[in-house]
Legacy VTK file of the C-alpha trace (Angstrom):
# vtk DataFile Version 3.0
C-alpha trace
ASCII
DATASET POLYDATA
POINTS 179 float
-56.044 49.455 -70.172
-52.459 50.148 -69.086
-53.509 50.102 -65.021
-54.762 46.952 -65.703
-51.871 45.427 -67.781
-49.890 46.389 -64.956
-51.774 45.434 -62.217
-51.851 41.891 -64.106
-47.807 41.832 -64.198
-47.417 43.015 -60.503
-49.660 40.326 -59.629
-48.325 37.539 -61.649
-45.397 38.106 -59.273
-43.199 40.137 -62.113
-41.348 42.754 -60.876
-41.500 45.972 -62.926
-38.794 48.339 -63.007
-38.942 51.765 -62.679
-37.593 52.528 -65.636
-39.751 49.519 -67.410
-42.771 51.504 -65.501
-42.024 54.887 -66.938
-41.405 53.185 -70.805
-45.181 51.616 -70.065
-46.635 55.151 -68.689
-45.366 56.573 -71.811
-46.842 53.736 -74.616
-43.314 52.421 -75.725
-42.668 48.927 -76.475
-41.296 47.197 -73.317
-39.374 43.296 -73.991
-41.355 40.801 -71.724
-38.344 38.557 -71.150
-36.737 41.711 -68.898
-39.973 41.380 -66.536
-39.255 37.385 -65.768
-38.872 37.155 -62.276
-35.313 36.222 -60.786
-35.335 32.413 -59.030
-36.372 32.786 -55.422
-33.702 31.701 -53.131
-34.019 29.731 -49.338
-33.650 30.482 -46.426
-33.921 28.439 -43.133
-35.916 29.345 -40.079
-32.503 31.182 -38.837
-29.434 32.554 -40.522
-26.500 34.458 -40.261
-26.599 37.872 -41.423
-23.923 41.204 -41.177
-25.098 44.644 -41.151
-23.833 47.539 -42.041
-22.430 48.831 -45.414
-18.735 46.793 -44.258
-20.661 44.071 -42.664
-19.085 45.286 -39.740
-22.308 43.802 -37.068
-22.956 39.541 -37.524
-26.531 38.678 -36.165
-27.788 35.255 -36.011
-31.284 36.274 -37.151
-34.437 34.578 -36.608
-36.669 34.367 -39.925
-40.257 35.506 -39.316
-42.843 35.662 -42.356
-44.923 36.784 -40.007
-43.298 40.203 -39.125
-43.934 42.912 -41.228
-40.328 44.318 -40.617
-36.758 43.336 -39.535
-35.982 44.213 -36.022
-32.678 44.099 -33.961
-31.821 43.989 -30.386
-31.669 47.400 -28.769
-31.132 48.742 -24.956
-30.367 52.240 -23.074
-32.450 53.808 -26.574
-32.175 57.588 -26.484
-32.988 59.933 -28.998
-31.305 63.304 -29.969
-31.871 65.731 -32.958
-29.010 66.933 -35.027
-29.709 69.987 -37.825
-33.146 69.389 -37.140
-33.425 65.765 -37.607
-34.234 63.320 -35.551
-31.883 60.500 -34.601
-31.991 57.734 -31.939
-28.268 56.237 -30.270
-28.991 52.583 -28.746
-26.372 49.698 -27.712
-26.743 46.553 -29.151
-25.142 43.195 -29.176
-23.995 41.473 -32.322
-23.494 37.267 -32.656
-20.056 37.578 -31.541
-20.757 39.243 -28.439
-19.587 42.362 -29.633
-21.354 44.915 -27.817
-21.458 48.090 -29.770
-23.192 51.874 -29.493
-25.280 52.877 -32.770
-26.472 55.784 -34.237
-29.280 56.189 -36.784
-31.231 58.481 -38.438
-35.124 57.867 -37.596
-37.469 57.421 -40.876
-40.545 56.832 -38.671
-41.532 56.322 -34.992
-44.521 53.792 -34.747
-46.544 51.852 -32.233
-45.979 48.097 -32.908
-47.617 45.000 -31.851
-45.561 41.890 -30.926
-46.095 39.040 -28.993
-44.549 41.386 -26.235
-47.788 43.524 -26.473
-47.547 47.485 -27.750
-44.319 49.143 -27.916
-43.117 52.229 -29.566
-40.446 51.511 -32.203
-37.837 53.699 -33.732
-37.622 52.621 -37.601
-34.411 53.548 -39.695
-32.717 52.048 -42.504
-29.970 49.663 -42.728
-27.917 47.361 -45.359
-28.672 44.351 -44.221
-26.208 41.402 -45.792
-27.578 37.543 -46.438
-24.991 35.674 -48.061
-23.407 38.172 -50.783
-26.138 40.109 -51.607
-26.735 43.489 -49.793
-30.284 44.878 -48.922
-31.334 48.425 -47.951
-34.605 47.686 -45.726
-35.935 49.523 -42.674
-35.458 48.013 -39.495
-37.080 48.810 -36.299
-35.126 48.275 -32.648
-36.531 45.894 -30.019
-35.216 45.306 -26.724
-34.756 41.201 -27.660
-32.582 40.396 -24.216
-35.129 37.689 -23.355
-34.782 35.896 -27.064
-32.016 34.063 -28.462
-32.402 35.567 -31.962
-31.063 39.182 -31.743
-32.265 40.286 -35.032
-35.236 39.376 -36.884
-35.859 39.230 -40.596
-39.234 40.334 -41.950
-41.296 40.698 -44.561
-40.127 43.163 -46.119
-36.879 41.883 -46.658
-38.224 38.076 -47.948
-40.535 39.973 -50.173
-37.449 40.738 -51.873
-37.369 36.993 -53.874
-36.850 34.479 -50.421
-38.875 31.655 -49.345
-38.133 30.244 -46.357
-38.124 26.414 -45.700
-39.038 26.050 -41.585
-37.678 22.560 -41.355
-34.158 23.951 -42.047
-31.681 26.349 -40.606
-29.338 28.200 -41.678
-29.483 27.422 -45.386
-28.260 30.384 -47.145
-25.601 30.352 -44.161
-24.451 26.901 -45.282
-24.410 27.200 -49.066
-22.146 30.688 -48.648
-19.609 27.924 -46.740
-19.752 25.578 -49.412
-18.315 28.036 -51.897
LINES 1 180
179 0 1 2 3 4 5 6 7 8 9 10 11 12 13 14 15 16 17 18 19 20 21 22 23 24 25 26 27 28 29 30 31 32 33 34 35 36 37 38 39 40 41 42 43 44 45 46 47 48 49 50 51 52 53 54 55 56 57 58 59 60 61 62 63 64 65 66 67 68 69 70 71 72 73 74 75 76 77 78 79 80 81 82 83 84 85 86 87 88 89 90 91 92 93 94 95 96 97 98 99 100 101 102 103 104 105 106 107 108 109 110 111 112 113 114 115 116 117 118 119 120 121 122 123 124 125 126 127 128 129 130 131 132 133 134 135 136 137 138 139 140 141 142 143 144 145 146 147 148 149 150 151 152 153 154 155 156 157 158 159 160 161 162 163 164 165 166 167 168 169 170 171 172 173 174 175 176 177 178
């Protein structure tokens, strides 16, 4: 009964905490106003985002429910190891023309299909900044050179309570001005 009563809040769109999980898993009284979901918030097709824990990198970012995960703009890619782990050092270019060189700890090395056909794609994580609100997300790198967008936002960062309205840009970008 309890996998079900949980399947049935994850897919009313509630999102369960970890701790709220664990009270569940263990038979103790949870309060059903904690699981309401927060209001989901717009975004246009493109917006301005920073990256990096001082929102020290501005992208103007292309927003793409289709892609599983957020992608930036990477060139001259080369990967090194360091106590054993493996890390990748890339150059990229940020809105303001800001060229800068990066280094990352790899989570995952993938092949990935894009409208670019199959690539391999280093995957690391990143805080990734829309508005005032901070996200840690994985990101892969892309050489994006030929695009106008030099970071893409994915799924897995709109799965995190956007919806995105594609007859608008840069909504979030706006309302931050307004305030």
């Amino acid at each position: 009964m309890l996998g079900t009563m949980v399947f049935a809040l994850l897919v009313g769109g509630h999102a369960l905490y970890r701790h709220t999980l664990q009270a569940l898993v263990e038979g103790k009284a949870v309060s059903c106003a904690a699981q309401e979901p927060r209001p989901h918030r717009i975004l246009g097709k493109s917006e301005v985002v920073h990256l990096g824990e001082h929102r020290e990198l501005i992208f103007d970012a292309k927003v793409d429910s289709g892609a599983h995960t957020s992608s930036i703009h990477a060139t001259e890619l080369e990967t090194f190891t360091r106590e054993g782990a493996l890390f990748v050092r890339f150059k990229t270019l940020d809105h303001q023309g800001r060229e800068r060189v990066l280094e990352r700890l790899v989570s995952q090395v993938r092949q990935v299909r894009s409208a670019s056909g199959i690539s391999q794609r280093y995957y690391f994580r990143e805080i990734v900044w829309i508005d005032d609100v901070s996200y840690d997300v994985e990101v892969n790198l892309a050489d994006r050179s030929q695009l106008s967008k030099k970071m893409l936002i994915g799924k897995n960062l709109l799965e995190r309570g956007y919806l995105v309205d594609t007859s608008k840009s840069y909504v979030a970008t706006e309302a931050a001005s307004l305030r």
